[in-house]
PDB file of the backbone (N, CA, C, O) and the ligand in Angstrom, with CONECT records:
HET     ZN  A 101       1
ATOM      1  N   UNK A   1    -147.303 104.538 107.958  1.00  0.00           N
ATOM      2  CA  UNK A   1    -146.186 104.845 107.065  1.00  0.00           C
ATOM      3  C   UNK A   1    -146.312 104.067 105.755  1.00  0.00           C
ATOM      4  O   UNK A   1    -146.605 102.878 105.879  1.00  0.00           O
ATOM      5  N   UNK A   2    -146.129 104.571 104.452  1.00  0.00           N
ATOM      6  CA  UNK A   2    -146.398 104.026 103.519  1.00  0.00           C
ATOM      7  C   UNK A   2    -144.941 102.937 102.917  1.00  0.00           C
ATOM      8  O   UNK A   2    -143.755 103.262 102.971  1.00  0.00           O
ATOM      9  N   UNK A   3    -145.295 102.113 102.576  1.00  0.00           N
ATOM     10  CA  UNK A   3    -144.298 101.032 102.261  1.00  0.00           C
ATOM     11  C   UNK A   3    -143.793 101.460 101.089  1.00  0.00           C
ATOM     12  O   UNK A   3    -144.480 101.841 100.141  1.00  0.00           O
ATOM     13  N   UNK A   4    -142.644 101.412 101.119  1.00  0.00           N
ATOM     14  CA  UNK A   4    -141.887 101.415  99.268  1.00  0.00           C
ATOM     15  C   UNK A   4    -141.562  99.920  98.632  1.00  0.00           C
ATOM     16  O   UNK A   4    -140.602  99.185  98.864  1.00  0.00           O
ATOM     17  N   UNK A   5    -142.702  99.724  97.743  1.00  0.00           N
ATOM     18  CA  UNK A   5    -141.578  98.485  96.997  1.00  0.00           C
ATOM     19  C   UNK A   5    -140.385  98.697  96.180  1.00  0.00           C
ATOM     20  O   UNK A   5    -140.235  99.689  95.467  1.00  0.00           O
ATOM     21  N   UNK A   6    -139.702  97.931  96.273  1.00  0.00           N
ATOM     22  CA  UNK A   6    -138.946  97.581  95.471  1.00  0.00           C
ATOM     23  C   UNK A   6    -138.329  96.428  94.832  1.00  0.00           C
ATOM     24  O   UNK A   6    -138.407  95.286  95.283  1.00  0.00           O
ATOM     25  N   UNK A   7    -137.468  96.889  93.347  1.00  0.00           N
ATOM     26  CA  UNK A   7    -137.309  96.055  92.364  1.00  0.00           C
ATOM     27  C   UNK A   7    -136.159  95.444  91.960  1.00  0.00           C
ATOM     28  O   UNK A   7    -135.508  96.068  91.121  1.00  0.00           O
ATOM     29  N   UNK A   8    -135.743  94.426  92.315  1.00  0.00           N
ATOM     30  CA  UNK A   8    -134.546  93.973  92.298  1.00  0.00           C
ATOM     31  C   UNK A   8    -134.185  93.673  90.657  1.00  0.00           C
ATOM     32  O   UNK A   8    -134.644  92.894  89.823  1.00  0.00           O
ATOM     33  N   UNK A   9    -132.939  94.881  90.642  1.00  0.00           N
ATOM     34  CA  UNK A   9    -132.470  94.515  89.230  1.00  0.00           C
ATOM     35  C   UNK A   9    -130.908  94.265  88.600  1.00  0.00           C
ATOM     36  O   UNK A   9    -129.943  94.467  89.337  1.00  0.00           O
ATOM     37  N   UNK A  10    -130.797  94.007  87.797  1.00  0.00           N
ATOM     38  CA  UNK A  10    -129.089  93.481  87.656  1.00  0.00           C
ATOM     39  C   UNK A  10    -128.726  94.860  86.669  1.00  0.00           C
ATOM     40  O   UNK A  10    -129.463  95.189  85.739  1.00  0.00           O
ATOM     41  N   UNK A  11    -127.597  95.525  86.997  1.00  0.00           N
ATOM     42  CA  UNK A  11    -126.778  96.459  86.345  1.00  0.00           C
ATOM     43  C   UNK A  11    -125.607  95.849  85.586  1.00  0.00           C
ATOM     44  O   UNK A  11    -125.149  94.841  86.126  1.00  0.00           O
ATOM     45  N   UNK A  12    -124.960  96.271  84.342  1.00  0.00           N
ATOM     46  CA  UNK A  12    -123.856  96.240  84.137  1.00  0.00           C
ATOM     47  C   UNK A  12    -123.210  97.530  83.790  1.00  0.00           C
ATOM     48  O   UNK A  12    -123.624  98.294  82.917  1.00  0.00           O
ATOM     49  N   UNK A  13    -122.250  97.702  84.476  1.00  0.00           N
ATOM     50  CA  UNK A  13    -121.363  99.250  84.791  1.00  0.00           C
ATOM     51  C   UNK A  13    -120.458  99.001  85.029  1.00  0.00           C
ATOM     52  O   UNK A  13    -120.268  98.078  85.822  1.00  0.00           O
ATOM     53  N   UNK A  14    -119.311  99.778  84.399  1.00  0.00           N
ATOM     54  CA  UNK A  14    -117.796  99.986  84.430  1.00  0.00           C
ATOM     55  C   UNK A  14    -117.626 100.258  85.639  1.00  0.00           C
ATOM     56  O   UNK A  14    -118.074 101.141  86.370  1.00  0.00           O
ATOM     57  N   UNK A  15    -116.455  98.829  85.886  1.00  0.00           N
ATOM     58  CA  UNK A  15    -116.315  98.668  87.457  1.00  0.00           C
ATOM     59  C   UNK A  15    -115.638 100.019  88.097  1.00  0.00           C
ATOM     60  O   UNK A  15    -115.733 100.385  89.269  1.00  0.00           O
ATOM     61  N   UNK A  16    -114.908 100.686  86.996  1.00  0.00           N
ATOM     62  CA  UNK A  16    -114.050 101.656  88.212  1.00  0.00           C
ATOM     63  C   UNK A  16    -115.371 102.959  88.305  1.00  0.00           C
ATOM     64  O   UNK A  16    -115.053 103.720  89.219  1.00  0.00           O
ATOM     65  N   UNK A  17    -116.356 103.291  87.816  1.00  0.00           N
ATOM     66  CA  UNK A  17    -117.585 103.771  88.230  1.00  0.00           C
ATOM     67  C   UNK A  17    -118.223 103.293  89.222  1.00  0.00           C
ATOM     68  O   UNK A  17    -118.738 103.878  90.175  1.00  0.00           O
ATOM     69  N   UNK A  18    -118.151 101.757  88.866  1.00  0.00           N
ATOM     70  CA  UNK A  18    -118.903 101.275  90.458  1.00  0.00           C
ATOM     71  C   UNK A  18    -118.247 101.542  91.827  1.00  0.00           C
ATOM     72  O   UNK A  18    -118.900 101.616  92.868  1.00  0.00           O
ATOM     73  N   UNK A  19    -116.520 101.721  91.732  1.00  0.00           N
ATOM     74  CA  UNK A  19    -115.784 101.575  92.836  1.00  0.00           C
ATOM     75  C   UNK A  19    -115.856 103.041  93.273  1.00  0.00           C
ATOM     76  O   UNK A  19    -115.918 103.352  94.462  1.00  0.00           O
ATOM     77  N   UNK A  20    -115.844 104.049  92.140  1.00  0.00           N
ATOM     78  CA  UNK A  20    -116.206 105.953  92.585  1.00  0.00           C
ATOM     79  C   UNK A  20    -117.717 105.592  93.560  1.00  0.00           C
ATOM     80  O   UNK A  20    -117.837 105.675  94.782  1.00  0.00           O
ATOM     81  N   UNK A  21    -118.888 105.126  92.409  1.00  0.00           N
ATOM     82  CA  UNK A  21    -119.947 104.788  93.427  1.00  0.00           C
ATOM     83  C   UNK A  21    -120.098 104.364  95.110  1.00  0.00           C
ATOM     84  O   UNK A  21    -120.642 104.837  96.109  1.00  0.00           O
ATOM     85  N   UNK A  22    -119.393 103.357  94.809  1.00  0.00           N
ATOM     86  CA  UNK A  22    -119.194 102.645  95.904  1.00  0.00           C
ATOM     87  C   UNK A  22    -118.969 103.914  97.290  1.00  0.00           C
ATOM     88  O   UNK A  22    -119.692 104.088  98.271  1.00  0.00           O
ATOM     89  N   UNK A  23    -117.717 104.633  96.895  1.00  0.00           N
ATOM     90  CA  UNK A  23    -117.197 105.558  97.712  1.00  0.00           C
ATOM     91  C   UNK A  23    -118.130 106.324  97.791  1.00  0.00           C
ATOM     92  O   UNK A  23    -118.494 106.563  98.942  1.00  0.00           O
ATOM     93  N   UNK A  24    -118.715 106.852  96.921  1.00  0.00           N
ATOM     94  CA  UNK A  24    -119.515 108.558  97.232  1.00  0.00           C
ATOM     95  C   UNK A  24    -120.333 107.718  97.934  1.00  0.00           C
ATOM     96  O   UNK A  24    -120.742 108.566  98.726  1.00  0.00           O
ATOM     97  N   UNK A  25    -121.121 106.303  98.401  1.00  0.00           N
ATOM     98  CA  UNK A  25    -122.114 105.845  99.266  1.00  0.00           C
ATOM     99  C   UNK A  25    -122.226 106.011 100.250  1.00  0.00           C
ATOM    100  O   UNK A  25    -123.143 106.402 100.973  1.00  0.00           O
ATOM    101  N   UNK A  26    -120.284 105.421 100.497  1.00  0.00           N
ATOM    102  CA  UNK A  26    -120.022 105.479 101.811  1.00  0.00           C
ATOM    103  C   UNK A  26    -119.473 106.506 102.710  1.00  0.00           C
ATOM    104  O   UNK A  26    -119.353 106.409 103.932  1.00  0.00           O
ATOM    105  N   UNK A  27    -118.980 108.041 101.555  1.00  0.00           N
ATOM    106  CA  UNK A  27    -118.971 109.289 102.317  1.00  0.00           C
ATOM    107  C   UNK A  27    -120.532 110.055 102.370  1.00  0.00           C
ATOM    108  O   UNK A  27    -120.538 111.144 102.944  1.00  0.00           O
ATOM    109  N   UNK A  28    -121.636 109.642 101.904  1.00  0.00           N
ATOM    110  CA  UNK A  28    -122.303 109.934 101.861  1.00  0.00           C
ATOM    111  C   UNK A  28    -123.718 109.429 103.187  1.00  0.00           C
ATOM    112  O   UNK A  28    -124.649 110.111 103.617  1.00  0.00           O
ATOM    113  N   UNK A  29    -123.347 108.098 103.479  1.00  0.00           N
ATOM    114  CA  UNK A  29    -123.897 107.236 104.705  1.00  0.00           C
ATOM    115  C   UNK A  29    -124.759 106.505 103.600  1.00  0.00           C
ATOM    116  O   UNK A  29    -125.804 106.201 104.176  1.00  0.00           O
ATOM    117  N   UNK A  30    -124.808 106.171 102.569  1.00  0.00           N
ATOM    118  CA  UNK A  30    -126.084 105.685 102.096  1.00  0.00           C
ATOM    119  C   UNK A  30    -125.150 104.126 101.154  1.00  0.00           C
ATOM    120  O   UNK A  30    -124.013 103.909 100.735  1.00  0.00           O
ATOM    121  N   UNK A  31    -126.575 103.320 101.213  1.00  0.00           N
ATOM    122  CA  UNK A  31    -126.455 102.001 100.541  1.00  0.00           C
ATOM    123  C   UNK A  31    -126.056 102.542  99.247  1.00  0.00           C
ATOM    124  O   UNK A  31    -126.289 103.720  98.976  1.00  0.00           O
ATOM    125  N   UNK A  32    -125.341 101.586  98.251  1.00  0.00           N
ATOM    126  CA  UNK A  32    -125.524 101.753  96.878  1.00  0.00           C
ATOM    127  C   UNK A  32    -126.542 101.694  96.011  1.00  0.00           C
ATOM    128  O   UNK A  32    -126.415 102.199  94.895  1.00  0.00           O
ATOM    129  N   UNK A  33    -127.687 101.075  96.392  1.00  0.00           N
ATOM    130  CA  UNK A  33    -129.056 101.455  95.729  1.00  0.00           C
ATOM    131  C   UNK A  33    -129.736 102.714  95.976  1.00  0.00           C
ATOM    132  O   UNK A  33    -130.359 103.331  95.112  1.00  0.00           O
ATOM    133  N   UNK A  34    -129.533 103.231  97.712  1.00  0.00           N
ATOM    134  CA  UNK A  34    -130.026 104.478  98.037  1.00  0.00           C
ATOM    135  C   UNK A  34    -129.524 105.255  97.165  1.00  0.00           C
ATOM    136  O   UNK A  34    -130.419 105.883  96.600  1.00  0.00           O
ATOM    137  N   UNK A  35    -127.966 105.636  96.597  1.00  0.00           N
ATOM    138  CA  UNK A  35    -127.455 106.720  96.301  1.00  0.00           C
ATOM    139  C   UNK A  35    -127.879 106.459  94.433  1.00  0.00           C
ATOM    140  O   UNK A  35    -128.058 107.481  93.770  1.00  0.00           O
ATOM    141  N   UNK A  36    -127.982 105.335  93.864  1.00  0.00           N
ATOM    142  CA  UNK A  36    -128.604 105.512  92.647  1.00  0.00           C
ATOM    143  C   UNK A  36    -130.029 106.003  92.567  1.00  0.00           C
ATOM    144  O   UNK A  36    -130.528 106.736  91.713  1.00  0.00           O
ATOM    145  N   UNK A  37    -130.456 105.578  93.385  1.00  0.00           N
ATOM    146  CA  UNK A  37    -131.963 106.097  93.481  1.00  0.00           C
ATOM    147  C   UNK A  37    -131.684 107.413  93.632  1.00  0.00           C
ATOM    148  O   UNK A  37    -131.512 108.028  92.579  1.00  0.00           O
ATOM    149  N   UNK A  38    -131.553 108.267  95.060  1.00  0.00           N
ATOM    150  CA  UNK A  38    -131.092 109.866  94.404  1.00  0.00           C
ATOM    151  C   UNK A  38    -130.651 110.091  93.067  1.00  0.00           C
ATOM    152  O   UNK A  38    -131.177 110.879  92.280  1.00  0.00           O
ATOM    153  N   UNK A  39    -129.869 109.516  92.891  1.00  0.00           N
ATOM    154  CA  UNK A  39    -129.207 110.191  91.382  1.00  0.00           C
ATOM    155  C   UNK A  39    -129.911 110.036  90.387  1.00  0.00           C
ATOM    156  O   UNK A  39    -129.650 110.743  89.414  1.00  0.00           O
ATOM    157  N   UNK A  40    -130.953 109.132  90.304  1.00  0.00           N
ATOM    158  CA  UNK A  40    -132.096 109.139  89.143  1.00  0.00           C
ATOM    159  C   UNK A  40    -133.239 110.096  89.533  1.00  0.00           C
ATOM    160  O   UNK A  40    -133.718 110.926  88.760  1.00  0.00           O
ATOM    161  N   UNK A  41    -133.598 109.917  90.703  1.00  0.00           N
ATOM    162  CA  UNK A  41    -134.423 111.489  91.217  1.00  0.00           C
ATOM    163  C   UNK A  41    -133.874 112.510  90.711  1.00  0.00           C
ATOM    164  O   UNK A  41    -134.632 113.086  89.930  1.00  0.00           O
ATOM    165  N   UNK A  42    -132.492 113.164  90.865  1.00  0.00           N
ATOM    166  CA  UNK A  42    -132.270 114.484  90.321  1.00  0.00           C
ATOM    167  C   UNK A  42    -132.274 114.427  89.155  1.00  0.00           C
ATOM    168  O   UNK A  42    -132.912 115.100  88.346  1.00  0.00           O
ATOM    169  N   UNK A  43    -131.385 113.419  88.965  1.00  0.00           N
ATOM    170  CA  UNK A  43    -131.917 113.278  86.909  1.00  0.00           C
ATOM    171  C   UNK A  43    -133.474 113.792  86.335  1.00  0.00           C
ATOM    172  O   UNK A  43    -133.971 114.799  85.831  1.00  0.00           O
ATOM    173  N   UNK A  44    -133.757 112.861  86.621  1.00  0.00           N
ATOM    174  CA  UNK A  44    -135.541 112.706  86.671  1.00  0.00           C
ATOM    175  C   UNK A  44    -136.195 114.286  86.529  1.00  0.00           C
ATOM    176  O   UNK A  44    -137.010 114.545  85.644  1.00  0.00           O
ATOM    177  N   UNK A  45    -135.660 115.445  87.658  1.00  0.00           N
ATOM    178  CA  UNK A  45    -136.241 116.313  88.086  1.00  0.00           C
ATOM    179  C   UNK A  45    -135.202 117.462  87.224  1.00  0.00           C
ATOM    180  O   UNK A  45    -134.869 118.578  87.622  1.00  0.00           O
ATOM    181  N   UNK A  46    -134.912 116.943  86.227  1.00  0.00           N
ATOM    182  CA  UNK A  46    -133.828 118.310  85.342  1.00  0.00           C
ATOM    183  C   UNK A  46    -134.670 118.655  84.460  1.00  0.00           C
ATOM    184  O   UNK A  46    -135.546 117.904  84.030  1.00  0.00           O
ATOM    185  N   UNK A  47    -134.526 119.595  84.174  1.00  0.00           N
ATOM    186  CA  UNK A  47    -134.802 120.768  83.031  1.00  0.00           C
ATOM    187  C   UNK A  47    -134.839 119.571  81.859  1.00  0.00           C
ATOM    188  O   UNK A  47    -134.073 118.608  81.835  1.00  0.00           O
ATOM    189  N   UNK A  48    -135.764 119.814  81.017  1.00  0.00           N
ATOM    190  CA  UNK A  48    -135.330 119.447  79.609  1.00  0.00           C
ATOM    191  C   UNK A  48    -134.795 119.835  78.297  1.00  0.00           C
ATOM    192  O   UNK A  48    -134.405 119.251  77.287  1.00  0.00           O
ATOM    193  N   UNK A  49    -134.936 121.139  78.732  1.00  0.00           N
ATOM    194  CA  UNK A  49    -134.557 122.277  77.730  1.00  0.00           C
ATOM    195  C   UNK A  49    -133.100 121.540  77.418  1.00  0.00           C
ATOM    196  O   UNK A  49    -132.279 121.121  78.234  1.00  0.00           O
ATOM    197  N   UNK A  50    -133.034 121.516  75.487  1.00  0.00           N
ATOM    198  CA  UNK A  50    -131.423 121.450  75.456  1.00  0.00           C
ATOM    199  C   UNK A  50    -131.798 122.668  74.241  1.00  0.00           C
ATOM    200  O   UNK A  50    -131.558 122.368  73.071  1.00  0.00           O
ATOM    201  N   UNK A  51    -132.390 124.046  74.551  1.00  0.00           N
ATOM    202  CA  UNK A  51    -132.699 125.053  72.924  1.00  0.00           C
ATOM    203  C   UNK A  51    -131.092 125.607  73.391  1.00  0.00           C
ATOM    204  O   UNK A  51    -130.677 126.015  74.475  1.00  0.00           O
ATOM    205  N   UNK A  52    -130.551 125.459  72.330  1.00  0.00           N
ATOM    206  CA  UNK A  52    -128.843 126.013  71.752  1.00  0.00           C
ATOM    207  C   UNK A  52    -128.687 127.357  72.141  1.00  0.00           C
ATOM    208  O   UNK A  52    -127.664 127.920  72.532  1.00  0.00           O
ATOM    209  N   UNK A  53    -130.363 128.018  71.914  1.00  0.00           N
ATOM    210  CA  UNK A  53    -129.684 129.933  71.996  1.00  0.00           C
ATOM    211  C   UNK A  53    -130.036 130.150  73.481  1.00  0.00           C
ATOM    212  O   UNK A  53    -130.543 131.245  73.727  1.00  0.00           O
ATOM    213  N   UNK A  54    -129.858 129.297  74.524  1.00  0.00           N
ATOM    214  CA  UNK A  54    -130.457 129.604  75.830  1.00  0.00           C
ATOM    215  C   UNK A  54    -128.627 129.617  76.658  1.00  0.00           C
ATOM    216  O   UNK A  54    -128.355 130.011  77.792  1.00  0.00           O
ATOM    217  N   UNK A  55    -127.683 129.059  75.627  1.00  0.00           N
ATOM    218  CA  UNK A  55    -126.555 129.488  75.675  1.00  0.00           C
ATOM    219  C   UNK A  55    -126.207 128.295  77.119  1.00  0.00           C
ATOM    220  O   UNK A  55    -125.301 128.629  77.882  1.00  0.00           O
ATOM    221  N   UNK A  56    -126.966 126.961  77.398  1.00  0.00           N
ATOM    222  CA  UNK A  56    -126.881 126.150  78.637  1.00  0.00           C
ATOM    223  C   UNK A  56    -125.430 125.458  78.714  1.00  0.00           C
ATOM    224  O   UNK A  56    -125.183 124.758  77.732  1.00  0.00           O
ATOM    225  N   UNK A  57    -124.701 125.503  79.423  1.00  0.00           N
ATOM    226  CA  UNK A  57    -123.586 124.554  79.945  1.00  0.00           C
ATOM    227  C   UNK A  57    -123.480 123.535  78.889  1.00  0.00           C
ATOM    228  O   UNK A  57    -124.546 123.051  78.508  1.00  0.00           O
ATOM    229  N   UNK A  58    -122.381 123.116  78.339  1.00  0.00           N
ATOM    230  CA  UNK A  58    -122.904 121.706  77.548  1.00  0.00           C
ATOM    231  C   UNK A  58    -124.052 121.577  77.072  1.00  0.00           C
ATOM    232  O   UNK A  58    -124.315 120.399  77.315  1.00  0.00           O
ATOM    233  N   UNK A  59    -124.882 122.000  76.568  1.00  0.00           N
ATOM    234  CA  UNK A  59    -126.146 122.090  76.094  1.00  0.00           C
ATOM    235  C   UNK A  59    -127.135 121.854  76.539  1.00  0.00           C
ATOM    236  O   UNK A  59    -128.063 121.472  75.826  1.00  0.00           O
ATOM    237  N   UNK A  60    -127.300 122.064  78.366  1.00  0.00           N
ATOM    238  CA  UNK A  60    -127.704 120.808  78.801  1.00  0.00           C
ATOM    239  C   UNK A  60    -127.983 121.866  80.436  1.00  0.00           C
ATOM    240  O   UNK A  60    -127.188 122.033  81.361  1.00  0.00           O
ATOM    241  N   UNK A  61    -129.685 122.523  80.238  1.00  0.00           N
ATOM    242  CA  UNK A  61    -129.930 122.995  81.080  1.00  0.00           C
ATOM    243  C   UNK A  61    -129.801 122.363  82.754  1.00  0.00           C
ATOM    244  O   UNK A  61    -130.240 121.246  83.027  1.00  0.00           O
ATOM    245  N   UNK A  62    -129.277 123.069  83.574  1.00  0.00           N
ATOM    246  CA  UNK A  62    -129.187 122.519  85.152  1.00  0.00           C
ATOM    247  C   UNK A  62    -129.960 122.759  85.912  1.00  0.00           C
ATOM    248  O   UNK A  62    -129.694 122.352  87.043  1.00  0.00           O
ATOM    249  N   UNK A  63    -131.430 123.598  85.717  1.00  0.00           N
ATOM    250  CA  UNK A  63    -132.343 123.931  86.799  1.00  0.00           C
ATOM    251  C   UNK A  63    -132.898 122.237  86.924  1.00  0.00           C
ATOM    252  O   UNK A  63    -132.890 121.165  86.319  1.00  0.00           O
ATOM    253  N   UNK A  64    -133.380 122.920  88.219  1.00  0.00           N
ATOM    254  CA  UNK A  64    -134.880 121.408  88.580  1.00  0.00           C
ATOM    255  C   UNK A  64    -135.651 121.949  87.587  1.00  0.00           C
ATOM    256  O   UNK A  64    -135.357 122.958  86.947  1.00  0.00           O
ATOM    257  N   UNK A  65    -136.904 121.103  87.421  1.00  0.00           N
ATOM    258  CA  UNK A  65    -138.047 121.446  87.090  1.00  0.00           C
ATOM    259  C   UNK A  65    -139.448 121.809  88.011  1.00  0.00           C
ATOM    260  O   UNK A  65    -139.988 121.092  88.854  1.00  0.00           O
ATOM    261  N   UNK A  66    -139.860 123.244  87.525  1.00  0.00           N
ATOM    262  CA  UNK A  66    -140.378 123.833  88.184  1.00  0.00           C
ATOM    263  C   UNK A  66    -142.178 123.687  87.815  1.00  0.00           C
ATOM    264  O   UNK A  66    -142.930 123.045  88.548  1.00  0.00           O
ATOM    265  N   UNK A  67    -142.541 124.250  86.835  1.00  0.00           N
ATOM    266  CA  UNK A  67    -143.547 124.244  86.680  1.00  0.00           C
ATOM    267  C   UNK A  67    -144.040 122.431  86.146  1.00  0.00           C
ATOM    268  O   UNK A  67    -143.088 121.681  85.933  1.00  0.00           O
ATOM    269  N   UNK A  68    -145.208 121.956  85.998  1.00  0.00           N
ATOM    270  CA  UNK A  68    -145.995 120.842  85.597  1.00  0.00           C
ATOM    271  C   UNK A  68    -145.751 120.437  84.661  1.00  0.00           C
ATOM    272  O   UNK A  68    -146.308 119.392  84.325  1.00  0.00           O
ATOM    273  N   UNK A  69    -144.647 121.169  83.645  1.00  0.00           N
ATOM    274  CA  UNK A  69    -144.154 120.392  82.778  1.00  0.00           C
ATOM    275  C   UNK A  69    -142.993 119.984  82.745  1.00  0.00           C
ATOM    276  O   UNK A  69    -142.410 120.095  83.823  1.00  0.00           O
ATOM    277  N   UNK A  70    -142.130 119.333  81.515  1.00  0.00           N
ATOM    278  CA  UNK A  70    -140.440 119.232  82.233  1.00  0.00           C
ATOM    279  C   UNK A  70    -139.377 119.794  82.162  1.00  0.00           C
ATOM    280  O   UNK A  70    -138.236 119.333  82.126  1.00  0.00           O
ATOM    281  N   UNK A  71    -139.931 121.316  82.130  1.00  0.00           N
ATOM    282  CA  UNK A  71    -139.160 122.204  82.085  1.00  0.00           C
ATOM    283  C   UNK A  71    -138.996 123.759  83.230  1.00  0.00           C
ATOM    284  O   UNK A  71    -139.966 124.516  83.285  1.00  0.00           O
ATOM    285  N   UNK A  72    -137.686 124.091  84.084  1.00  0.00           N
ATOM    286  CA  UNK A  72    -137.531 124.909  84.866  1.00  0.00           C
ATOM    287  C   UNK A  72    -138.497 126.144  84.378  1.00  0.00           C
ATOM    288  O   UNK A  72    -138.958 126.339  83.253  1.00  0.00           O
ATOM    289  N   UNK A  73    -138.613 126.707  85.249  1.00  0.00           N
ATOM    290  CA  UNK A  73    -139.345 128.121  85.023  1.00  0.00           C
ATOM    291  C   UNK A  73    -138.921 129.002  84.070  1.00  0.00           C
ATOM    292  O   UNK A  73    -139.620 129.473  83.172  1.00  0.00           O
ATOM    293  N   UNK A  74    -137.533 129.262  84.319  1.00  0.00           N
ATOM    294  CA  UNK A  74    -136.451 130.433  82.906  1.00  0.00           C
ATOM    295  C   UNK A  74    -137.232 129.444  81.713  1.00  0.00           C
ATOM    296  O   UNK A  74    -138.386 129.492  81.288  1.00  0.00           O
ATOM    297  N   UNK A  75    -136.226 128.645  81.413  1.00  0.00           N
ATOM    298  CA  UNK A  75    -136.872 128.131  79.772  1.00  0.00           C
ATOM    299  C   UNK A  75    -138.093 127.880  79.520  1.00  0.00           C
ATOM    300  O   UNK A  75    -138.471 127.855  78.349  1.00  0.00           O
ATOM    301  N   UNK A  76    -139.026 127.624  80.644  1.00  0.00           N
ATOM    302  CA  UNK A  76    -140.572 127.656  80.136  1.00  0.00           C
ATOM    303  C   UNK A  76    -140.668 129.145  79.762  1.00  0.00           C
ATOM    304  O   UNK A  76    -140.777 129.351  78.553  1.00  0.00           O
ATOM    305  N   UNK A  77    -140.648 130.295  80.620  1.00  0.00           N
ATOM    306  CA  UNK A  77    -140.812 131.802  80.015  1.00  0.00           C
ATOM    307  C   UNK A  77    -140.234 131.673  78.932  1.00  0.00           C
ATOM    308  O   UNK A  77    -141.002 131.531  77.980  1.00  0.00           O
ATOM    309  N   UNK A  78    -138.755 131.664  78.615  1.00  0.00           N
ATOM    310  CA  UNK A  78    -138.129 131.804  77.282  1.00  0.00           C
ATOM    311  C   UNK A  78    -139.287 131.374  76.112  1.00  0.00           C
ATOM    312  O   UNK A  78    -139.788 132.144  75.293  1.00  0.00           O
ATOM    313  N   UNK A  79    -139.548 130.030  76.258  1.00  0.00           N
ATOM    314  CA  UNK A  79    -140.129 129.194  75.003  1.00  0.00           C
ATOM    315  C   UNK A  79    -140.919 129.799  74.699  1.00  0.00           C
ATOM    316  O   UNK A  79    -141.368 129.883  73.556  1.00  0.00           O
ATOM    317  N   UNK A  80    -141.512 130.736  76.278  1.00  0.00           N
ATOM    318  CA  UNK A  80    -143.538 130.977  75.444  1.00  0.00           C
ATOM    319  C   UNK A  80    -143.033 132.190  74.643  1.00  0.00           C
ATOM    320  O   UNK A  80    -143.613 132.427  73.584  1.00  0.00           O
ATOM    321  N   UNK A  81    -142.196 132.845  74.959  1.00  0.00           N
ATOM    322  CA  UNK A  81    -141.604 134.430  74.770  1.00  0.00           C
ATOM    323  C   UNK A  81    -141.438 134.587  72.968  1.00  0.00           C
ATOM    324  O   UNK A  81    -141.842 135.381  72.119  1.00  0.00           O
ATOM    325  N   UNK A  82    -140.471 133.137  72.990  1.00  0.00           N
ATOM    326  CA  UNK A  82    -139.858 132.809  71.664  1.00  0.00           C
ATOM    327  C   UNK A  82    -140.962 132.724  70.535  1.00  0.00           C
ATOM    328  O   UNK A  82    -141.023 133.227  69.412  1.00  0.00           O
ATOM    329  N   UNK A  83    -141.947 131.770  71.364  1.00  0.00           N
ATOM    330  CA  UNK A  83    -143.081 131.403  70.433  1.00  0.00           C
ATOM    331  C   UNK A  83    -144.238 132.541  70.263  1.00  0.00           C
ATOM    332  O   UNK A  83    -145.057 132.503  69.345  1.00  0.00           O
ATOM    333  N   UNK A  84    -144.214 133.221  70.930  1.00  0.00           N
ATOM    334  CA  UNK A  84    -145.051 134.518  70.906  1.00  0.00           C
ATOM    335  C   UNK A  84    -144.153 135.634  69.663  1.00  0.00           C
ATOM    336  O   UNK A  84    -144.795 136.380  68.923  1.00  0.00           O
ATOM    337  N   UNK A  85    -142.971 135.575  69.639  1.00  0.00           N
ATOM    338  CA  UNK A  85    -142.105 136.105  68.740  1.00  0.00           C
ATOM    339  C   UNK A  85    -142.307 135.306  67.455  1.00  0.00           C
ATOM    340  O   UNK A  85    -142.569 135.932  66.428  1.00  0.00           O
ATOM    341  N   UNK A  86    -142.203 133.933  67.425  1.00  0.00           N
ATOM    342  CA  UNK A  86    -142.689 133.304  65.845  1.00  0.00           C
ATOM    343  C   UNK A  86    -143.665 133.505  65.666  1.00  0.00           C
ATOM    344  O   UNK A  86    -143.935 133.252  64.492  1.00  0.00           O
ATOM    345  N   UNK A  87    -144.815 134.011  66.434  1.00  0.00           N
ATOM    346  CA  UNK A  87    -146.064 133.935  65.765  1.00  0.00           C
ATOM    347  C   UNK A  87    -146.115 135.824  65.592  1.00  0.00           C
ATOM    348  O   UNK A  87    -147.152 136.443  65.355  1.00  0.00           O
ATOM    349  N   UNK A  88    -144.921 136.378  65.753  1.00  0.00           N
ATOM    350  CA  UNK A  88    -145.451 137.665  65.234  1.00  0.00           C
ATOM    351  C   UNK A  88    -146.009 138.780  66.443  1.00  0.00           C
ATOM    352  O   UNK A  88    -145.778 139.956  66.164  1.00  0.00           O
ATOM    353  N   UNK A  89    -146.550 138.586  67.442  1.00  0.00           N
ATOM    354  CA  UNK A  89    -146.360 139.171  68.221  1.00  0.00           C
ATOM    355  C   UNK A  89    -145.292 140.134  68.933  1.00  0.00           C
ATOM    356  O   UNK A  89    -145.569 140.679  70.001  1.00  0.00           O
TER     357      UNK A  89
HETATM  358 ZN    ZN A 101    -134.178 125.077  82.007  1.00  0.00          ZN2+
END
């Protein structure tokens, strides 16, 4: 089984965030480092797309990322689509 290190680090965060935290840990079964760690994984694994005419939530695409770059599959097609359209095609 492969070992995970880890890095002990100091946060400063608005306590009544820490105390929501706290809770979603413990309806969740997980330590408070476990559940930040998820939450930087999904972060981590979002879309990057913020293009305005893709019309995203808050500007602010919600797929994972799909293909090898850091962007979901829809807005990777879109971009090449778009850019095949600026170049005249
Ligand atoms: Zn996207």
């Amino acid at each position: 089984m492969e070992e995970k290190v880890k890095q002990r680090i100091n946060l400063f965060l608005n306590p009544e965030k820490v105390k929501k935290a706290k809770i979603m840990a413990i309806e969740e079964n997980l330590s408070l480092s476990q559940l930040i760690d998820k939450a930087l994984d999904t972060y981590s694994s979002q879309c990057r797309c913020r293009t305005v005419v893709h019309n995203h939530k808050n500007n602010k695409c919600k797929n994972l990322v799909n293909s090898n770059d850091e962007y979901c599959a829809e807005c990777h097609d879109k971009a090449a689509d778009e850019t095949m359209r600026a170049l005249g095609h």
